[in-house]
C-alpha atoms as an extended CHARMM CRD file, in Angstrom:
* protein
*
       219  EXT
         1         1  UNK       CA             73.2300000000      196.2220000000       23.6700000000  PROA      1               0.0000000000
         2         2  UNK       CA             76.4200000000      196.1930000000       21.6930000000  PROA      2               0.0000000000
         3         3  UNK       CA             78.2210000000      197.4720000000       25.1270000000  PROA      3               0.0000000000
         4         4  UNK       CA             76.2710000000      194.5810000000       27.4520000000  PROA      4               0.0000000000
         5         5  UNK       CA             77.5670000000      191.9010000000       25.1620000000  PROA      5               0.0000000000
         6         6  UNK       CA             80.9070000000      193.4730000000       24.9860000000  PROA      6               0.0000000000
         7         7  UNK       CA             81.3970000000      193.5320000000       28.9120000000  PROA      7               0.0000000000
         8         8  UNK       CA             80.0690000000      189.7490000000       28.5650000000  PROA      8               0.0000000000
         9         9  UNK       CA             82.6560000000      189.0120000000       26.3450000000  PROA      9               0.0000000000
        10        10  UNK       CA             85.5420000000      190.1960000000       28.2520000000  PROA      10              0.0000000000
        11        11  UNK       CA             84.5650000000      189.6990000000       31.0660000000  PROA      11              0.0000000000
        12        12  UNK       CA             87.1210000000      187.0680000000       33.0330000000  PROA      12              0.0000000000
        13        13  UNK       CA             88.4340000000      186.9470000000       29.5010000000  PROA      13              0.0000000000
        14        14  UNK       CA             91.7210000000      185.4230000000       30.8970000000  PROA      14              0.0000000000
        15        15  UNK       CA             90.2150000000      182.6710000000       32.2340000000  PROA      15              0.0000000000
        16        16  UNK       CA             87.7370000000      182.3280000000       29.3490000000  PROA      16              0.0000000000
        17        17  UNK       CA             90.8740000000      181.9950000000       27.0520000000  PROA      17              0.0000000000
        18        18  UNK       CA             92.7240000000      179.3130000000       29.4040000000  PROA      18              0.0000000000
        19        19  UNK       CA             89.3850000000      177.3420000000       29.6760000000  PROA      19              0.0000000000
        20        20  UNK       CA             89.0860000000      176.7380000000       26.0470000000  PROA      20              0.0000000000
        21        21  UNK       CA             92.8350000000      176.7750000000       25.4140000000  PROA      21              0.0000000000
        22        22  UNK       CA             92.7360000000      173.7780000000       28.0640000000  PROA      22              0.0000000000
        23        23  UNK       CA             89.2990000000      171.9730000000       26.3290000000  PROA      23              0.0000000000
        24        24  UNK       CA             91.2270000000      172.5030000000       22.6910000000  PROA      24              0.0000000000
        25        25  UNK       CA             94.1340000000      170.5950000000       24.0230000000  PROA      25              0.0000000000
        26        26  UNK       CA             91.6450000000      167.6680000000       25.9720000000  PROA      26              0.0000000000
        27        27  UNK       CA             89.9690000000      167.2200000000       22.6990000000  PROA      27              0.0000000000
        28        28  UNK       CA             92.8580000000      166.8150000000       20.7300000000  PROA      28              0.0000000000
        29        29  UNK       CA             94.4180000000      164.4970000000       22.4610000000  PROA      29              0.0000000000
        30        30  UNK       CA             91.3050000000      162.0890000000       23.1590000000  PROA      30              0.0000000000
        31        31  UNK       CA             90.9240000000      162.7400000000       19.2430000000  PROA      31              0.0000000000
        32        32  UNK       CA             94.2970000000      161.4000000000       18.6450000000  PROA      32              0.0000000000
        33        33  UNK       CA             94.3990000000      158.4540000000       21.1240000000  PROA      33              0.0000000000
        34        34  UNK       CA             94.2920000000      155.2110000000       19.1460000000  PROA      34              0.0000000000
        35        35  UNK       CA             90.6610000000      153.0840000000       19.5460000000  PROA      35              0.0000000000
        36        36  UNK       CA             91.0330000000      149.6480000000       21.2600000000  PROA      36              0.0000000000
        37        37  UNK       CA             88.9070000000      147.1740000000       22.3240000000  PROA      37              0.0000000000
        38        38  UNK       CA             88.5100000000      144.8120000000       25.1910000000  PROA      38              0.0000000000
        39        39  UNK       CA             86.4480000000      142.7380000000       27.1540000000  PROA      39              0.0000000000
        40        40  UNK       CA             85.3370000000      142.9450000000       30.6050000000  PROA      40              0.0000000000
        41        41  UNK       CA             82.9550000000      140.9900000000       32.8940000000  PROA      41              0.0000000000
        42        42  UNK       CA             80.0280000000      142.3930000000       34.4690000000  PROA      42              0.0000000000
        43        43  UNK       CA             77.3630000000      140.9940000000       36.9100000000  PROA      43              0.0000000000
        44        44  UNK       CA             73.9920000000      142.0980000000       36.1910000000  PROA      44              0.0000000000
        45        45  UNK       CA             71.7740000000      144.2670000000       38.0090000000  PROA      45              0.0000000000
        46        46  UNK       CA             67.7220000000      144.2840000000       38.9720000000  PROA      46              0.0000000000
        47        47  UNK       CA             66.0160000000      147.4060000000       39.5110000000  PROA      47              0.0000000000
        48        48  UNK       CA             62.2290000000      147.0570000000       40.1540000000  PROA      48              0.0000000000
        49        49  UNK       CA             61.7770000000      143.3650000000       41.5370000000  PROA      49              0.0000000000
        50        50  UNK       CA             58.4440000000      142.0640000000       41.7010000000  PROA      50              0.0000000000
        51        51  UNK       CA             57.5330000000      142.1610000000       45.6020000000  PROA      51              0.0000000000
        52        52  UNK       CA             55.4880000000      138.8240000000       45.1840000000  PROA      52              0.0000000000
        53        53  UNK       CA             57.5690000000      136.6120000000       42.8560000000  PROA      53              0.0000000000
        54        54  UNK       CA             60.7030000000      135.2280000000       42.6620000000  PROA      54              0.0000000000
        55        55  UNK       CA             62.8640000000      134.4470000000       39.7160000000  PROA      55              0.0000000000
        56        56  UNK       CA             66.3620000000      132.9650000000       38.3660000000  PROA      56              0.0000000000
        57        57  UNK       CA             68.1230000000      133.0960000000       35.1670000000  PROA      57              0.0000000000
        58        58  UNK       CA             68.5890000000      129.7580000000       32.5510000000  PROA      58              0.0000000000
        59        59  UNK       CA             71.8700000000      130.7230000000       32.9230000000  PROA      59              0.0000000000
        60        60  UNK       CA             75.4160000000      132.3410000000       34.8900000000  PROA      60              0.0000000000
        61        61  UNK       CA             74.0630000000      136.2890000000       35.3900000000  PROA      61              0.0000000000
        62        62  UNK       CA             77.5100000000      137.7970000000       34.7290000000  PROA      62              0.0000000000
        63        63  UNK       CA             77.6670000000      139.2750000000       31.2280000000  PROA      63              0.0000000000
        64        64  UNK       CA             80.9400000000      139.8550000000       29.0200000000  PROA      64              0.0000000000
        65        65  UNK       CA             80.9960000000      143.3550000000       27.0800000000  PROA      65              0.0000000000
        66        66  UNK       CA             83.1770000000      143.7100000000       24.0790000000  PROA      66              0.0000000000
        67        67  UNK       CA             83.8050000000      147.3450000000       24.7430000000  PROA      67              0.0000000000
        68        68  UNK       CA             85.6340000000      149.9970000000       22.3080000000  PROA      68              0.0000000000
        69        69  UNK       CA             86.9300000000      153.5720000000       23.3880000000  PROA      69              0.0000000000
        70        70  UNK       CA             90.1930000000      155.4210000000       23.3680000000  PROA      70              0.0000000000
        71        71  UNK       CA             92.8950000000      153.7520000000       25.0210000000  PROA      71              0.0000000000
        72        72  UNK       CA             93.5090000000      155.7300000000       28.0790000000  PROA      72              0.0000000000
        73        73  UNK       CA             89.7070000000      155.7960000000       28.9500000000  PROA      73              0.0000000000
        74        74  UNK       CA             89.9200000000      151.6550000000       28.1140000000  PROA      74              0.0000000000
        75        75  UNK       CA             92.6870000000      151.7030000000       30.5900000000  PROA      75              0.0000000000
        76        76  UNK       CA             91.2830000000      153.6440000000       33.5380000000  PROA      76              0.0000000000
        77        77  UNK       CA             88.1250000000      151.8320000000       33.5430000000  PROA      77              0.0000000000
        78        78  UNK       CA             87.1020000000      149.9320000000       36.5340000000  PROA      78              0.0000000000
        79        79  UNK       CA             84.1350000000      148.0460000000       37.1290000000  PROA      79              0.0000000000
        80        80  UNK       CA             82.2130000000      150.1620000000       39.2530000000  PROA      80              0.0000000000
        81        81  UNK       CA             82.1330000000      152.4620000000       35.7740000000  PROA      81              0.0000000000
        82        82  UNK       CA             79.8200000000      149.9910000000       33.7120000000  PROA      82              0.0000000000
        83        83  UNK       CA             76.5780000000      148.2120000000       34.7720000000  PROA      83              0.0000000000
        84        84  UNK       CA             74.3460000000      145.8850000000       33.4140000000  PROA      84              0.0000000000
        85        85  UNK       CA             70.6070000000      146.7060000000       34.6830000000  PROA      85              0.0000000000
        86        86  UNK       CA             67.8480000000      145.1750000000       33.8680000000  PROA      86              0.0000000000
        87        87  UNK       CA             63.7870000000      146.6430000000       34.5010000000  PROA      87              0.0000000000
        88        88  UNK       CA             61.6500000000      144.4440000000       35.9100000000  PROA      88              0.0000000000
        89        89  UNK       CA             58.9080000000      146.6930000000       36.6080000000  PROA      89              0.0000000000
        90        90  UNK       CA             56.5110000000      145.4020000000       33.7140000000  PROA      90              0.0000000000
        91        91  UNK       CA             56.9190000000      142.0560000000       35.1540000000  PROA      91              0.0000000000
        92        92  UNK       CA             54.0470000000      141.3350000000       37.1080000000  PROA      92              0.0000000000
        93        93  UNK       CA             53.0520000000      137.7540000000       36.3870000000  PROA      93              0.0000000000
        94        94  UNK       CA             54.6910000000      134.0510000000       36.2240000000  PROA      94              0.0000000000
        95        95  UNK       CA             55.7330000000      133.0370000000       33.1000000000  PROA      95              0.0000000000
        96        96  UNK       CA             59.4680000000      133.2480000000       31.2260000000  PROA      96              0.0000000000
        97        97  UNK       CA             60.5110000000      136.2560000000       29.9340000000  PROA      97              0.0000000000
        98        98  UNK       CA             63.1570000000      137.0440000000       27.7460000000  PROA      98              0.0000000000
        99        99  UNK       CA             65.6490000000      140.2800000000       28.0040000000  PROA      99              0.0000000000
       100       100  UNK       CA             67.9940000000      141.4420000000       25.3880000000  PROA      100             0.0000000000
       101       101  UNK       CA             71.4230000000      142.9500000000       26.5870000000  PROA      101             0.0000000000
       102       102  UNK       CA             71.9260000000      145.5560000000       24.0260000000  PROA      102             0.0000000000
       103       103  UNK       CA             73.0230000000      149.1650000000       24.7700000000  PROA      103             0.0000000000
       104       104  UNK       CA             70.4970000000      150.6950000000       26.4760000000  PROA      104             0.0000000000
       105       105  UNK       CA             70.3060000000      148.4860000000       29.0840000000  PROA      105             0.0000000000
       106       106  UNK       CA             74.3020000000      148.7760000000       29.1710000000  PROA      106             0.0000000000
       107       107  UNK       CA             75.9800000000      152.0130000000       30.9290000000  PROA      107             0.0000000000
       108       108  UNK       CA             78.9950000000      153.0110000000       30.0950000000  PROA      108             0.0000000000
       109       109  UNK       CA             81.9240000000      155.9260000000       30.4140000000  PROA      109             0.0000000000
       110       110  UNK       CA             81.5690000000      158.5980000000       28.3960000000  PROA      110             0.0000000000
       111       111  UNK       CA             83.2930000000      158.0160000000       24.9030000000  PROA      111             0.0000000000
       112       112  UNK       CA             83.2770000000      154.0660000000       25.3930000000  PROA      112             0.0000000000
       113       113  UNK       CA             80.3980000000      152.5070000000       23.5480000000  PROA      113             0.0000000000
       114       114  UNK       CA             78.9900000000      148.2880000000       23.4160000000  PROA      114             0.0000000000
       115       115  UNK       CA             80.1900000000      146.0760000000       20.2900000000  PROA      115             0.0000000000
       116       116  UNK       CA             78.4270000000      143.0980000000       21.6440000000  PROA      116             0.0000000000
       117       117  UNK       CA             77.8620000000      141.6270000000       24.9760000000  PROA      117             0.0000000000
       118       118  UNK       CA             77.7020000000      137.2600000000       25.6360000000  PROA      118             0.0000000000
       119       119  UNK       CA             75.1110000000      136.3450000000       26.1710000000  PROA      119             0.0000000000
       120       120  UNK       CA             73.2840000000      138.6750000000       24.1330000000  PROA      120             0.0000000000
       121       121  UNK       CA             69.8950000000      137.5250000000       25.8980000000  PROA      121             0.0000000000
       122       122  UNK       CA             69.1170000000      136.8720000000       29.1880000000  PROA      122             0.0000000000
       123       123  UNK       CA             66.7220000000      134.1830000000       30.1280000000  PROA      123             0.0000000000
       124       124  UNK       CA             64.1510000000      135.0300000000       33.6420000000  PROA      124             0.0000000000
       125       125  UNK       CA             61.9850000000      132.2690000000       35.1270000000  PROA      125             0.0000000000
       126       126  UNK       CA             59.0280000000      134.0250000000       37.4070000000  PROA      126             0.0000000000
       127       127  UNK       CA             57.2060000000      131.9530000000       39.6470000000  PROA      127             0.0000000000
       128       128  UNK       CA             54.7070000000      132.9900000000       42.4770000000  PROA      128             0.0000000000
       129       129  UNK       CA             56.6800000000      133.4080000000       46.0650000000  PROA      129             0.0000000000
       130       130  UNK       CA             55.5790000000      130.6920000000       48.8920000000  PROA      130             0.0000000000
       131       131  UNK       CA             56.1900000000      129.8280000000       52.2280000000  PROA      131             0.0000000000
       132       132  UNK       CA             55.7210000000      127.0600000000       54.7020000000  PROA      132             0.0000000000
       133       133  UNK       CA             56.6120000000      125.0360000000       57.7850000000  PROA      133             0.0000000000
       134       134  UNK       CA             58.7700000000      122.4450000000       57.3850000000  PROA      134             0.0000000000
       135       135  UNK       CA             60.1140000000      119.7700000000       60.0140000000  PROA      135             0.0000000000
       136       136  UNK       CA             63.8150000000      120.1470000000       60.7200000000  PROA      136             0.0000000000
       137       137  UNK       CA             65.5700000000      116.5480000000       60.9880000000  PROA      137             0.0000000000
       138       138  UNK       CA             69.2050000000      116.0780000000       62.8500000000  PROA      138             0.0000000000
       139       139  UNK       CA             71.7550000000      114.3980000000       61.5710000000  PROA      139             0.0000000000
       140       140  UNK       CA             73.9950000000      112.5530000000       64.0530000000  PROA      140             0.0000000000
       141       141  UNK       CA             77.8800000000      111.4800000000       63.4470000000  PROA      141             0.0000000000
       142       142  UNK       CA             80.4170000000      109.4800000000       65.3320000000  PROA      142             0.0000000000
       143       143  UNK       CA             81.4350000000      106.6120000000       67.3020000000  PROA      143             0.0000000000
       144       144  UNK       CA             78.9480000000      105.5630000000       70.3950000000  PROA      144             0.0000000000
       145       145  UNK       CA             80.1420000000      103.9860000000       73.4050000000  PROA      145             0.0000000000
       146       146  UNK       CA             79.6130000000      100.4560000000       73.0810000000  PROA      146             0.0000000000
       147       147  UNK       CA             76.1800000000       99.1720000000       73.8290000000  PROA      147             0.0000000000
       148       148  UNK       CA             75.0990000000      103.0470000000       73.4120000000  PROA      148             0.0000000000
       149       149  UNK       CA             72.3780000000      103.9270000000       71.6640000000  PROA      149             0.0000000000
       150       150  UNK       CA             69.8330000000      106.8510000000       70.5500000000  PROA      150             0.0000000000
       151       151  UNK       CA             67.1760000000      106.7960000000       72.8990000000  PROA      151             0.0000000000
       152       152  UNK       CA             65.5790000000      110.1290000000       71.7520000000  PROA      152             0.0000000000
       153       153  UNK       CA             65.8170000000      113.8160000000       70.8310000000  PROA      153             0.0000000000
       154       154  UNK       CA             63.8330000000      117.0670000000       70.6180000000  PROA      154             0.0000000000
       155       155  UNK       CA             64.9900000000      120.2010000000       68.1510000000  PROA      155             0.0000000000
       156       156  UNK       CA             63.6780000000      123.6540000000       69.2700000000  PROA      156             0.0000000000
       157       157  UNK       CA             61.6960000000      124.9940000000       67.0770000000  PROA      157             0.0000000000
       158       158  UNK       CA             61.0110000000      121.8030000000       65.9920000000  PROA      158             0.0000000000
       159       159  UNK       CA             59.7580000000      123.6490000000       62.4460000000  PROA      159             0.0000000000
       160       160  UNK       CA             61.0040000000      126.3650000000       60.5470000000  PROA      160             0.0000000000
       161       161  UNK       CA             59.4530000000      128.4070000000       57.6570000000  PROA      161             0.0000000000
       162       162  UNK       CA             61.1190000000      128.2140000000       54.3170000000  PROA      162             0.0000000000
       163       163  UNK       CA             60.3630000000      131.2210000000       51.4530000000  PROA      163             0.0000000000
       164       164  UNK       CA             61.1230000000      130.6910000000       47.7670000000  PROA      164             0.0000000000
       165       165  UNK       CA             59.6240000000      129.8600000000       44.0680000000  PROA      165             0.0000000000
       166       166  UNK       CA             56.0430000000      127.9560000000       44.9770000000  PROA      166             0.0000000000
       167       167  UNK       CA             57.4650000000      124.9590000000       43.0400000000  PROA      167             0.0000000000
       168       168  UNK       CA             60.2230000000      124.3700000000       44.7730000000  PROA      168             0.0000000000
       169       169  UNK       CA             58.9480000000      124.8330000000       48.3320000000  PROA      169             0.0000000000
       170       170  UNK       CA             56.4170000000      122.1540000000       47.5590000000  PROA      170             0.0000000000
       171       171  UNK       CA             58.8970000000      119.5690000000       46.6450000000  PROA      171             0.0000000000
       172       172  UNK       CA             61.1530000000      119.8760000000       50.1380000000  PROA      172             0.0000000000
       173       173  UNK       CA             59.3610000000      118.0240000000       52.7560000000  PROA      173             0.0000000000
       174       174  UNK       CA             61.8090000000      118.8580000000       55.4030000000  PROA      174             0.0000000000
       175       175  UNK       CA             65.3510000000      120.7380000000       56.7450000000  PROA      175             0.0000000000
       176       176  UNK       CA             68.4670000000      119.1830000000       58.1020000000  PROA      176             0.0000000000
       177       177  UNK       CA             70.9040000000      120.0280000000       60.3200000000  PROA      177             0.0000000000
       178       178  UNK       CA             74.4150000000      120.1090000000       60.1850000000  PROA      178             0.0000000000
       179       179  UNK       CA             76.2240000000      116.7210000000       61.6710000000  PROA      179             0.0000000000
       180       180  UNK       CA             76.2620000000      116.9090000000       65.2720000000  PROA      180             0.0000000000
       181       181  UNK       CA             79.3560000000      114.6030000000       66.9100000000  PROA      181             0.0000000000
       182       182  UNK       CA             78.5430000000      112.3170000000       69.3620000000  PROA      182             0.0000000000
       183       183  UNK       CA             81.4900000000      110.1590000000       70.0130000000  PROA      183             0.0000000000
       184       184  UNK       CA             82.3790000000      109.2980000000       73.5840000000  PROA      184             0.0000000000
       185       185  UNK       CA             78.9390000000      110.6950000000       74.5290000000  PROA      185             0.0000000000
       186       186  UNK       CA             76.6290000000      109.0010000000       77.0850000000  PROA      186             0.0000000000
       187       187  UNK       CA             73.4200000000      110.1510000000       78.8340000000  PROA      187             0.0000000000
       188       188  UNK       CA             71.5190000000      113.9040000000       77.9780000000  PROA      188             0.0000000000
       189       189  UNK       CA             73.4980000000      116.5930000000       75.9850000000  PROA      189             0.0000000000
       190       190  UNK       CA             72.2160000000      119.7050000000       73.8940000000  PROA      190             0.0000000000
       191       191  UNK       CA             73.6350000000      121.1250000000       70.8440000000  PROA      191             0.0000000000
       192       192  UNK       CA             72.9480000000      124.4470000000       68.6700000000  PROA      192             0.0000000000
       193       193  UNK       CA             73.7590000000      123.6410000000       65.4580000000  PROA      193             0.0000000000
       194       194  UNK       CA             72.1640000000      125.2320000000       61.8720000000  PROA      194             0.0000000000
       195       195  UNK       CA             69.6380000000      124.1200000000       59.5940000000  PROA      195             0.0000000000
       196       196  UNK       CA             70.3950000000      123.1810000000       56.1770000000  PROA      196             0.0000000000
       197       197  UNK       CA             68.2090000000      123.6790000000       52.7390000000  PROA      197             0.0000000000
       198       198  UNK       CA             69.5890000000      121.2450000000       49.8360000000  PROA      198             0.0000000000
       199       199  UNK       CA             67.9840000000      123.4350000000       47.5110000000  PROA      199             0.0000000000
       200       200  UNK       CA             69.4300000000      126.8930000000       46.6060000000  PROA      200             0.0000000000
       201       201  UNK       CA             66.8930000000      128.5910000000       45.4130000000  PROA      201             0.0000000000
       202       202  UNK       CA             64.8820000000      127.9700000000       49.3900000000  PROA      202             0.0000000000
       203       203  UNK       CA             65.8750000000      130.5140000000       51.5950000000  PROA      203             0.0000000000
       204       204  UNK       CA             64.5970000000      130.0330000000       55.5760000000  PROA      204             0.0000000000
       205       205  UNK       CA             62.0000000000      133.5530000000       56.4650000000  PROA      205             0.0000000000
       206       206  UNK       CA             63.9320000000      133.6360000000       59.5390000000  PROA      206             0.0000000000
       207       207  UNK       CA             66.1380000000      131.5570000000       61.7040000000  PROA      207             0.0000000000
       208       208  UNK       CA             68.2680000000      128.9820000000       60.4900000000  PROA      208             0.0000000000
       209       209  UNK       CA             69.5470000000      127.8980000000       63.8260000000  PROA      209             0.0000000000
       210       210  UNK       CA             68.2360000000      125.1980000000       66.1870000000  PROA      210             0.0000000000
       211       211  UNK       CA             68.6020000000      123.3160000000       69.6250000000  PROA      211             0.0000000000
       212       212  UNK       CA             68.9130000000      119.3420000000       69.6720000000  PROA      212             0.0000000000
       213       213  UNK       CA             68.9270000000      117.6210000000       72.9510000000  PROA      213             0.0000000000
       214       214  UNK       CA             69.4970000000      114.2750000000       73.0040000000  PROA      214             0.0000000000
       215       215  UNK       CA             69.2700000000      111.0880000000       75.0420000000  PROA      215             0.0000000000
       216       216  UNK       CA             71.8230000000      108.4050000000       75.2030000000  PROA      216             0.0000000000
       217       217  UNK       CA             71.2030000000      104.9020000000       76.9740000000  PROA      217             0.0000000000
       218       218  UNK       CA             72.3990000000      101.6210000000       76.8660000000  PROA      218             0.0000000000
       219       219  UNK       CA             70.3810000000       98.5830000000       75.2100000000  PROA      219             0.0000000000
């Protein structure tokens, strides 16, 4: 036995030696490095949304850390090294929940730890996802010929499907385009133009794009 752990021992034992020479001096200069702080900004992250809800914050999702470490490890951070995540798999109904940004929902480099992050809550509003049809309406712009006017127009698809919080989908009755110019025109033209949602939180399921033909004639 004595022997076996004798050939362990020296085994390599020049590289053995360097390895901890080398860790003696890494330790003793991250010991000796002078501890700083400092802020940095840092969007946060969702694992685990709910498939069937959706959900915004009362407030701007970016967090600011106040961070402490050694100085060199401060100064090589970049923000691909620290994330905010937050676990939304126990979320499973509507309602308002509240999260706390405290350290273990912070990651961080090795040796750096949290001294307080702003907001130290985050607000989430849950409500039910819907969708549904809604009319898309053109806008026109521009100077008509004179004694011009809009006779008509068709859009193709004349309805597109909108997705977001069931609240908000309820309230929007309709889409709109983006201006289409008609100055100097006179007669049929068609125009692809995209469709517009006023409200941010309304997404459309799948196009956003439409066709508007329309008719010019005199009075």
């Amino acid at each position: 036995m004595i022997a076996f752990l004798r050939s362990v021992f020296f085994h390599n034992f020049g590289l053995k030696a360097l390895s901890l020479s080398a860790a003696f001096v890494l330790w003793a200069v991250i010991s000796t490095e002078p501890e700083l702080e400092t802020f940095i900004s840092v969007p946060v992250e969702f694992r685990n949304m709910p498939s069937d809800l959706e959900f915004a914050p009362d407030q701007d999702s970016t967090v600011y850390l106040q961070i402490k470490g050694p100085s060199g490890r401060l100064r090589s951070i970049t923000h691909g090294d620290i994330a905010v995540v937050l676990d939304l798999a126990r979320v499973r109904e509507p309602g308002t929940r509240t999260f706390t940004l405290d350290s273990s929902r912070v990651i961080l480099p090795r040796g750096v730890r949290l001294i307080k992050s702003t907001p130290s809550q985050l607000r989430l509003v849950f409500e039910r996802r819907a969708a549904r049809a809604v009319p898309v309406v053109p806008r026109f712009t521009g100077i008509f010929p004179s004694g011009y006017v809009i006779s008509g127009y068709t859009v193709d698809p004349p309805m597109l499907k909108i997705v977001g919080p069931e609240s908000r989908v309820a309230l929007l009755d309709h889409a709109i385009t983006d201006p289409i110019q008609l100055s100097g025109m006179n007669g049929s033209a068609s125009f692809t133009t995209n469709a517009y949602l006023p409200d941010p939180r309304l997404r459309f399921e799948n196009l956003h794009s439409v066709r508007v033909t329309v008719e010019m004639k005199k009075r």
